[in-house]
C-alpha positions in Angstrom: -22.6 53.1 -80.2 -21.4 56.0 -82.1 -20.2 55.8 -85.7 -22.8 53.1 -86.0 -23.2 53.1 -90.0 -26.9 53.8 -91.0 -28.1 51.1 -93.1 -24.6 49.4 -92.5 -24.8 45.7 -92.2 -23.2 45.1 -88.3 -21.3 42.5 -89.6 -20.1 44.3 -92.6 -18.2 46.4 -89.4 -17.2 43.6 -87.6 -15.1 41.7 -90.8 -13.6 45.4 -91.2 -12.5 46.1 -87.6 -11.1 42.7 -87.0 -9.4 42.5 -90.1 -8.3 46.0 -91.1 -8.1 46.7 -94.8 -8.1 43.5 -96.2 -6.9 42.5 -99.7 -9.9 41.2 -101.9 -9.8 37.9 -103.5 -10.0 37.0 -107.3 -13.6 38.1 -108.2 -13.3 41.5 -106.9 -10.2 41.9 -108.9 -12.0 41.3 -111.9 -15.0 43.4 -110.7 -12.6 46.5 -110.0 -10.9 45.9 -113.5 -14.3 47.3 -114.6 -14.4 50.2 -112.7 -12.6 51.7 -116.3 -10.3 51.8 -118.6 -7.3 51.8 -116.3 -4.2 49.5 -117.6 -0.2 50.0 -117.6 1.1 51.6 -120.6 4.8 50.5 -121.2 6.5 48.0 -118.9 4.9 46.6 -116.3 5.1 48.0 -113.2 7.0 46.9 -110.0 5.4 44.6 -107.2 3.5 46.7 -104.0 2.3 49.5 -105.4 0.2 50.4 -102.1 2.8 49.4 -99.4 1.4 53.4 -98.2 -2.1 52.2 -97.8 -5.6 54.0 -98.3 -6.9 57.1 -96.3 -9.8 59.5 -96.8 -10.4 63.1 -95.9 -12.5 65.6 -95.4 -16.2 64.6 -95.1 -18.9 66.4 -97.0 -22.6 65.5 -96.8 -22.7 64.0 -99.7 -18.2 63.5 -100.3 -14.9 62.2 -99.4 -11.4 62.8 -100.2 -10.0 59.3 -101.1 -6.1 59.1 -100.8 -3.2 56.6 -101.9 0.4 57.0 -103.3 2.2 54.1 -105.5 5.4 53.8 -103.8 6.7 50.4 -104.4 10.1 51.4 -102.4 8.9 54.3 -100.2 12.1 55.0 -98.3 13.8 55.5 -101.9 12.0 58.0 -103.4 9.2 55.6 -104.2 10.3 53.6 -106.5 8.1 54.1 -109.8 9.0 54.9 -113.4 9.1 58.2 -114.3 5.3 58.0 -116.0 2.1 59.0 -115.3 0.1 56.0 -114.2 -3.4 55.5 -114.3 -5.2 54.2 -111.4 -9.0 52.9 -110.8 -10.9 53.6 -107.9 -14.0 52.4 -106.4 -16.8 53.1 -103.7 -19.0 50.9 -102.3 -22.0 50.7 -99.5 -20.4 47.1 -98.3 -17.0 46.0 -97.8 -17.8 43.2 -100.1 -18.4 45.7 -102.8 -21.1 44.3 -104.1 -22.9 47.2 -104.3 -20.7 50.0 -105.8 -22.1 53.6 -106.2 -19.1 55.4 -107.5 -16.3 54.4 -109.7 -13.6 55.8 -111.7 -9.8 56.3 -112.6 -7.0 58.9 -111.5 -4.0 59.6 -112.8 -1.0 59.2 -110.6 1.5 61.5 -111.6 5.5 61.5 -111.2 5.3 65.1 -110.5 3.0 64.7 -107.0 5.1 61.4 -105.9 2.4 59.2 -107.8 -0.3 60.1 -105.5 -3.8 60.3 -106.2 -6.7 62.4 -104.8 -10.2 61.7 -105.8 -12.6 63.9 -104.7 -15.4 61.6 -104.8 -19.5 63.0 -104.8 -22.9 62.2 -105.4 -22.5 60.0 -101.8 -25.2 59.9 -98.9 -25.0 61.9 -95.8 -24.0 60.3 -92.6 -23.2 56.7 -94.0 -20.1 54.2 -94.0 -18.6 53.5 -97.2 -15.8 51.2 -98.6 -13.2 52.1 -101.0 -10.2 50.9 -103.2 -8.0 51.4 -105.6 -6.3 49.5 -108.6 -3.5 49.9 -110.8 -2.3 47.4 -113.6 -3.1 44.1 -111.6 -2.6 44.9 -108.0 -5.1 45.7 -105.8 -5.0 48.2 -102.8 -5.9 47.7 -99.4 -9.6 48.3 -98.4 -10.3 51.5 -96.6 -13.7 52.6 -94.7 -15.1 56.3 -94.4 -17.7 58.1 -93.7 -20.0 60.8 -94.9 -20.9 64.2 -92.8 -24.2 64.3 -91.9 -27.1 66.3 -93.6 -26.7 70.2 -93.4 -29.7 70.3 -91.0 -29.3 67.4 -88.7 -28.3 66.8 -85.2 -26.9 63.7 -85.7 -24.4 62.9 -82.8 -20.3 63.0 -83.6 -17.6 60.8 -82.5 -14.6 62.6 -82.7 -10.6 61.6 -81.8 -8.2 64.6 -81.2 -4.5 63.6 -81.8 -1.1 65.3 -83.0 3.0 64.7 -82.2 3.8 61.5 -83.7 7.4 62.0 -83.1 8.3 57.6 -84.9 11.8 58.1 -82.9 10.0 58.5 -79.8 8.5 55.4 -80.2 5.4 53.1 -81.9 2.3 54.8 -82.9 0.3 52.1 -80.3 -2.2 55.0 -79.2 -4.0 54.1 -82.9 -4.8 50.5 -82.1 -6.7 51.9 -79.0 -8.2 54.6 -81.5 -9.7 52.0 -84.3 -11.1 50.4 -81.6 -13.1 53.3 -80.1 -14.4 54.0 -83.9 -14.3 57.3 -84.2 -16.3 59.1 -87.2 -13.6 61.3 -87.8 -10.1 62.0 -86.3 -8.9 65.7 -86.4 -4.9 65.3 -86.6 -3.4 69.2 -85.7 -0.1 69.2 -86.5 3.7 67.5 -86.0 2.8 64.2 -88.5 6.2 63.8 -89.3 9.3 65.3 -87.6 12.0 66.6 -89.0 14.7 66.0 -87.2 17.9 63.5 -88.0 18.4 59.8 -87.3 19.3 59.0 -84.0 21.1 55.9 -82.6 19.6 56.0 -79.5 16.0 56.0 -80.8 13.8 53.5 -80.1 12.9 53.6 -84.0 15.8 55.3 -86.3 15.1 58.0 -88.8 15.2 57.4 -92.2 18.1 59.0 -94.4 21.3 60.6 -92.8 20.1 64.4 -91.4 17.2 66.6 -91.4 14.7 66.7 -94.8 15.4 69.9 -96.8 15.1 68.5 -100.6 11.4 67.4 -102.3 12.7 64.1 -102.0 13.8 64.1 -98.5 10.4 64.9 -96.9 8.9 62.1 -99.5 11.1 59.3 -98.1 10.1 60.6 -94.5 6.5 60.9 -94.5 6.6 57.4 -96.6 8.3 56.2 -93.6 5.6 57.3 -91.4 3.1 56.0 -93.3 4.6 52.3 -92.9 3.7 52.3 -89.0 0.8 49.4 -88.7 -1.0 50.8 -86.3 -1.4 54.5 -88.1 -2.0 53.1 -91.2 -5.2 51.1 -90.1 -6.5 54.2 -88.1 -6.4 56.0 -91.8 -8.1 53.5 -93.7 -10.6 53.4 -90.8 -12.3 56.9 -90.6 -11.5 60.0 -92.4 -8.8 62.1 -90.9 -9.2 66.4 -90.9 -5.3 67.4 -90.9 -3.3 70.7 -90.6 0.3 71.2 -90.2 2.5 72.2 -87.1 6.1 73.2 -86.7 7.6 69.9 -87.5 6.3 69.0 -91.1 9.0 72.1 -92.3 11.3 72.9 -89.5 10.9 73.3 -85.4 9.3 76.7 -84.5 9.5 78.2 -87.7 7.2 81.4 -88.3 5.8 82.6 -91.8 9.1 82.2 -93.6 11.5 82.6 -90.6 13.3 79.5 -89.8 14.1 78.3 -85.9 17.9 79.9 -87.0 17.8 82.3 -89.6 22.1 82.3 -89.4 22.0 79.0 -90.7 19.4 79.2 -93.2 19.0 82.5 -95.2 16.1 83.3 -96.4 16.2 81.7 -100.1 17.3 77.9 -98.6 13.8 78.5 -96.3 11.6 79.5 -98.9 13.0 76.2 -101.1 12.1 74.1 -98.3 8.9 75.5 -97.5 8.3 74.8 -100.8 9.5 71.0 -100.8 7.8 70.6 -97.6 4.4 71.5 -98.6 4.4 69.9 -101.5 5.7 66.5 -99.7 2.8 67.2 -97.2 0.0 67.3 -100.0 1.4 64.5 -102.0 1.2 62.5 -98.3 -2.5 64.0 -96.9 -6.2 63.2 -98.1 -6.9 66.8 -98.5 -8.7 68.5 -101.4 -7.2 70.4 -104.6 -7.7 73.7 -102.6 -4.6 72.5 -100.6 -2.3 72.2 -103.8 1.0 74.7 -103.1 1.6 77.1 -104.7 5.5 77.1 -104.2 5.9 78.5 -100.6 2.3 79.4 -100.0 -0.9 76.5 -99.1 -4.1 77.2 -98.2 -4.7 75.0 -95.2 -7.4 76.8 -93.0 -10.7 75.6 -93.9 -14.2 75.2 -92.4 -16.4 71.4 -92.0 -20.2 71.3 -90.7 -21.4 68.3 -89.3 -24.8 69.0 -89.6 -26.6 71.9 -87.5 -24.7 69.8 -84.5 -21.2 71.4 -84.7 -19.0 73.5 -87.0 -15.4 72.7 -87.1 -13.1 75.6 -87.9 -9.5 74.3 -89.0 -6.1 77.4 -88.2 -3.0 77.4 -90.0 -1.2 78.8 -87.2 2.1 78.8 -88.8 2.2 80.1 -92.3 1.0 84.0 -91.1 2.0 84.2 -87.8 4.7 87.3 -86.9 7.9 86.1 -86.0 8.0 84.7 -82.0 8.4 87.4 -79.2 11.6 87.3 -77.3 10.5 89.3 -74.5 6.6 89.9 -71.9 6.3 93.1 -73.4 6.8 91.7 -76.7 4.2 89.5 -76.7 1.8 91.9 -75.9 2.5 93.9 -78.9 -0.7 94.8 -81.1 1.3 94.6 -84.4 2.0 90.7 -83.8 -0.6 88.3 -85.6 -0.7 84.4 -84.9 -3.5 84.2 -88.0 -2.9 87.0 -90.3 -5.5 89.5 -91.4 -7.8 87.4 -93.5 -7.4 84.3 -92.0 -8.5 86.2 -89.0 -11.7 88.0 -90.6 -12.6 84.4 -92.0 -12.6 82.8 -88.4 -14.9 85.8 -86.8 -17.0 85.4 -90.0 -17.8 81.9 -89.4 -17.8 82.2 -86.0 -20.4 85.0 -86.0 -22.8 83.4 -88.7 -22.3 79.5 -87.3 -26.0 78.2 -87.0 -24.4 75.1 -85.1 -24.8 74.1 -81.3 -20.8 73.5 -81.2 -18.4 76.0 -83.0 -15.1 73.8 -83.0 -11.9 75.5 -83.7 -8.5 73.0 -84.4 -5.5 75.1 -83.5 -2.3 73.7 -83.6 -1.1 75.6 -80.4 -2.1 76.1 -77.4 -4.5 79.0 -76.5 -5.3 79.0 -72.8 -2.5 80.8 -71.0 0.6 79.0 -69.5 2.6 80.8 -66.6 5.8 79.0 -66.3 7.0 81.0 -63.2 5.6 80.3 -59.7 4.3 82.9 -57.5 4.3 86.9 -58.7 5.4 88.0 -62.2 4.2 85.9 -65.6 6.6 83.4 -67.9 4.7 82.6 -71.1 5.9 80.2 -74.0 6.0 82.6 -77.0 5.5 79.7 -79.8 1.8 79.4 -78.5 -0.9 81.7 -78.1 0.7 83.1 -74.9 3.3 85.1 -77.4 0.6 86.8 -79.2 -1.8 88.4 -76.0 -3.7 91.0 -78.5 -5.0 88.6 -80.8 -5.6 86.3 -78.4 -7.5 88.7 -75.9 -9.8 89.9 -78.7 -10.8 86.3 -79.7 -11.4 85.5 -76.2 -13.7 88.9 -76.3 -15.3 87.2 -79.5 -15.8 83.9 -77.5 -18.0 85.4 -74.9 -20.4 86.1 -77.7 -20.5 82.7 -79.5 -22.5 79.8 -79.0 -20.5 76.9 -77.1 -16.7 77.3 -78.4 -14.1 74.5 -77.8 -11.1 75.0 -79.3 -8.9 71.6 -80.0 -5.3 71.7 -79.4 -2.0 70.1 -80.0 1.9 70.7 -79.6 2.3 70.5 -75.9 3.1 66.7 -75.8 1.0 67.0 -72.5 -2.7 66.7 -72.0 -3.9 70.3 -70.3 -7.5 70.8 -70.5 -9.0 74.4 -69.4 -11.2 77.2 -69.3 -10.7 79.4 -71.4 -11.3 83.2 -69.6 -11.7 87.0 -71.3 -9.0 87.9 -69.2 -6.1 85.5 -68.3 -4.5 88.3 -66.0 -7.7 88.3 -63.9 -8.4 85.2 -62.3 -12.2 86.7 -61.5 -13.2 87.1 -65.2 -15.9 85.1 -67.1 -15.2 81.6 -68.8 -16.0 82.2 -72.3 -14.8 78.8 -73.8 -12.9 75.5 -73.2 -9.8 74.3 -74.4 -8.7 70.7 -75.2 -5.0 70.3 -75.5 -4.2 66.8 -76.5 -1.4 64.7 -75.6 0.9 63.3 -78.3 0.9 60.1 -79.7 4.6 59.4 -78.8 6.4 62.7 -78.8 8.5 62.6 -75.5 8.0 59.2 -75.3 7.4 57.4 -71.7 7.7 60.5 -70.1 9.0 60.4 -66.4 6.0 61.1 -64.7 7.8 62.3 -61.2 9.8 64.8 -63.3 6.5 66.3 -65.0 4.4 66.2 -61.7 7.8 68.2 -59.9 7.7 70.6 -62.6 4.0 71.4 -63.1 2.3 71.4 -59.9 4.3 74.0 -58.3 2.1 76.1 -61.1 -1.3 75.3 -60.9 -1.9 77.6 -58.3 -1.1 80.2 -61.5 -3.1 78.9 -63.5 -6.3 78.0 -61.9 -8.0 77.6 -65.4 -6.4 74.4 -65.9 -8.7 71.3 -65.0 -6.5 68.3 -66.0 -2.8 67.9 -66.7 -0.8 64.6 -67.6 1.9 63.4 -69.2 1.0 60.1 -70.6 0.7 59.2 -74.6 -2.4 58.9 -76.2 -5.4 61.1 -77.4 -8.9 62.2 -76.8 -11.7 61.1 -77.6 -14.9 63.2 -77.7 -19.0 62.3 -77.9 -20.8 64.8 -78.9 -24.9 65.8 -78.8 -26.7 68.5 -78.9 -26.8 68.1 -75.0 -23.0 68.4 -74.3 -19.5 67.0 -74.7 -18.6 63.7 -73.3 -14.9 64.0 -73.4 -12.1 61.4 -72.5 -8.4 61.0 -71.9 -7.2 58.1 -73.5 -3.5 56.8 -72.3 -1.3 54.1 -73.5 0.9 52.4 -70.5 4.4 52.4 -73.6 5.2 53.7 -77.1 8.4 52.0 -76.4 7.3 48.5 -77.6 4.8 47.4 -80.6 2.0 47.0 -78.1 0.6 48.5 -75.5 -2.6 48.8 -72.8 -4.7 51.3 -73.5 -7.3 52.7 -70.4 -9.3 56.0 -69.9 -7.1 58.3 -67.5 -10.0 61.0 -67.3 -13.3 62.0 -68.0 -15.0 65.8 -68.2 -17.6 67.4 -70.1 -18.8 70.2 -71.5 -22.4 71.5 -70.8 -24.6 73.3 -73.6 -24.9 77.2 -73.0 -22.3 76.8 -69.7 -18.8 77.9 -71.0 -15.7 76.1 -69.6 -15.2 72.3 -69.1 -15.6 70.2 -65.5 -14.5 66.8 -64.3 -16.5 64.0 -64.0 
């Protein structure tokens, strides 16, 4: 199966699948107390430390991006002394860590929310590994990751897509579906958290009393996220490759143009961009390169999986020109989705990618959407339909790349297409596919009559769609050198704590043959 562990006892997998990150008994404590020198200076500290969990980022070859937070009361600003803290950390080939390779101590810090980011080398490509954390006498959860493999191999991927985890809208069930699938990696593109304020009518509430604006605000919500079961054994399961949307700082915002600039000037935007960055980092297992610089993080980054793909991650948000209002707006050649150099750095690593698959994450969606049946064009200017000039000279790049599938979010809908050098011609070449994924609850159970009333009246607009759908869940890729198994994975509720999970759809992508096709 893919993800298979090399060298990875199967029953090593089993114990950790079935019971999630499980608490270790006395001896490990003892055996983690020697992973250094880590003990509580002053009082001692509160009970459930790691009520946040474990997650990892980021795989390397040979490293991983272990994550946790100490937040003993999460939805209160975390409840922790105002003290640095110093935490032990451990890395092991078995989930019994008996046999640890890497081992050392963090300090958790009041200034970054008490989380901790280890950066953790010196590991083997392409193998499972078991990690954990300790602080005074408590002991975190277990978490599982796993390496990339080695710069020149082919080693086949497992990869889940997912993004919109709106908790109002419902429980994060899609995850349980997604542990068991065992993905090697999940590539989250934006919307973790959302912004918006409690509602009574949720199915789950909000936390606080209105939208996040202060440091401490957007700390108490993403705590709250983090407290979902089902998301919280997903991240201890695999590592996760994140980027923000819209909704980790404010709906639609654009550079540093909120959604209503009347009702919050320019300073008050900047302060929460800043707050909200910062909350983001504390919450993501992402490397030092993301640390903010007040209203500035550098989020776009680049992860090869051997010679077998390269996986190109977009900020979409923090460059981008203000929306278009207008069609001829959004065919201006001064408005940029990317930004100058994060634009040069995605043709630069598009244009020297030795891999077989040239991934790109985008939060938004690429292919073209025409809202308006029959003659004429409606386009949604918050996606790559409000900035035609970039987008036309990427798809001009595409037709000269080798195999590029770009993976999308934001839509709450799945729509899956090929992506053409010319949208307004519906004879030019595919150069590409597109995979937007649906959200995990965002919209909730959405009224499929509704969506089916207002969408299929289109397709015949927008012949370059394949699949559209309406359902939660995510998708789930397999990739070889070969092609791109792809599927649609649905839940039947988010509306309850469980749910049935099935495959809606299945396509694939064919090495060397642009554009995606139903199976």
């Amino acid at each position: 199966m893919p993800g298979q562990a090399t060298g990875a006892h199967p029953s090593d997998r089993r114990r950790f699948l079935a019971a999630g990150a499980a608490a270790v008994g006395a001896a490990a404590v003892g055996q983690l107390a020697g992973a250094g020198t880590a003990r509580a200076a002053g009082p001692a500290l509160p009970s459930g430390l790691f009520t946040l969990g474990v997650s990892s980022g980021d795989p390397l070859p040979d490293g991983v991006v272990l994550w946790t937070r100490l937040a003993p009361d999460p939805l209160n600003g975390g409840g922790m002394p105002d003290r640095a803290v110093e935490v032990a950390w451990q890395v092991a080939e078995d989930a019994a860590f008996r046999r640890v390779v890497r081992q050392g101590t963090a300090q958790a810090l009041p200034a970054l929310a008490h989380s901790v980011h280890v950066d953790v080398r010196g590991l083997r490509p392409h193998r499972h590994y078991w990690y954990r954390f300790r602080a005074a006498d408590q002991i975190s959860p277990a978490g599982r990751t796993r390496t990339a493999p080695a710069p020149l191999a082919a080693t086949p991927l497992r990869l889940a897509l997912a993004s919109c985890q709106n908790w109002q809208h419902g429980y994060f069930t899609p995850y349980a579906d997604m542990a068991d699938q065992d993905p090697d990696a999940v590539l989250f593109v934006g919307d973790y958290i959302y912004e918006s304020a409690p509602s009574a009518t949720a199915v789950r509430r909000h936390e606080g009393g209105g939208e996040p604006y202060s440091l401490v605000q957007y700390r108490n919500r993403y705590a709250q996220y983090r407290t979902d079961p089902d998301l919280a054994r997903m991240q201890a399961q695999a590592p996760w490759i994140v980027t923000f949307d819209d909704h980790e700082v404010d709906n639609d915002w654009a550079g540093e143009i909120p959604q209503d600039p009347d009702k919050q000037p320019h300073d008050a935007f900047v302060a929460r961009l800043t707050a909200a960055y910062q909350a983001y980092y504390e919450h993501m297992p992402v490397r030092a390169t993301a640390v903010p610089n007040g209203p500035h993080i550098k989020m776009y980054r680049r992860l090869d999986f051997g010679r077998l793909a390269r996986l190109q991650v977009l900020d979409t948000r923090q460059y981008r020109s203000d929306q278009a209002t207008t069609q001829e707006g959004a065919q201006s050649p001064l408005l940029t989705m990317l930004g100058a150099e994060q634009k040069r750095w995605l043709l630069d690593g598009l244009r020297r990618s030795p891999a077989r698959w040239n991934l790109i994450g985008s939060q938004i969606m690429m292919a073209e959407t025409d809202r308006l049946a029959g003659p004429g064009k409606l386009w949604f200017y918050d996606a790559w339909d409000g900035y035609q000039t970039e987008r036309d000279e990427l798809m001009a790049e595409f037709a000269h790349v080798r195999n590029p599938v770009v993976l999308s979010g934001d839509r709450h809908l799945t729509m899956i297409s090929d992506l053409k050098r010319d949208f307004a011609d519906p004879a030019s070449p595919v150069v590409g596919a597109e995979f937007v994924g649906t959200s995990i609850t965002s919209n909730g159970d959405q009224d499929q009559d509704a969506f089916h009333a207002e969408f299929d009246p289109l397709v015949p607009d927008n012949p370059h769609w394949k699949l559209l759908d309406a359902h939660r869940g995510y998708h789930l890729f397999d990739i070889d050198r070969g092609g791109i198994d792809a599927q649609v994975r649905i839940v039947d509720t988010v509306t309850r704590p469980q749910a049935t999970a099935r495959t809606l759809g299945r396509l694939r992508v064919e090495n060397g043959r642009p554009g995606v096709e139903l199976v």
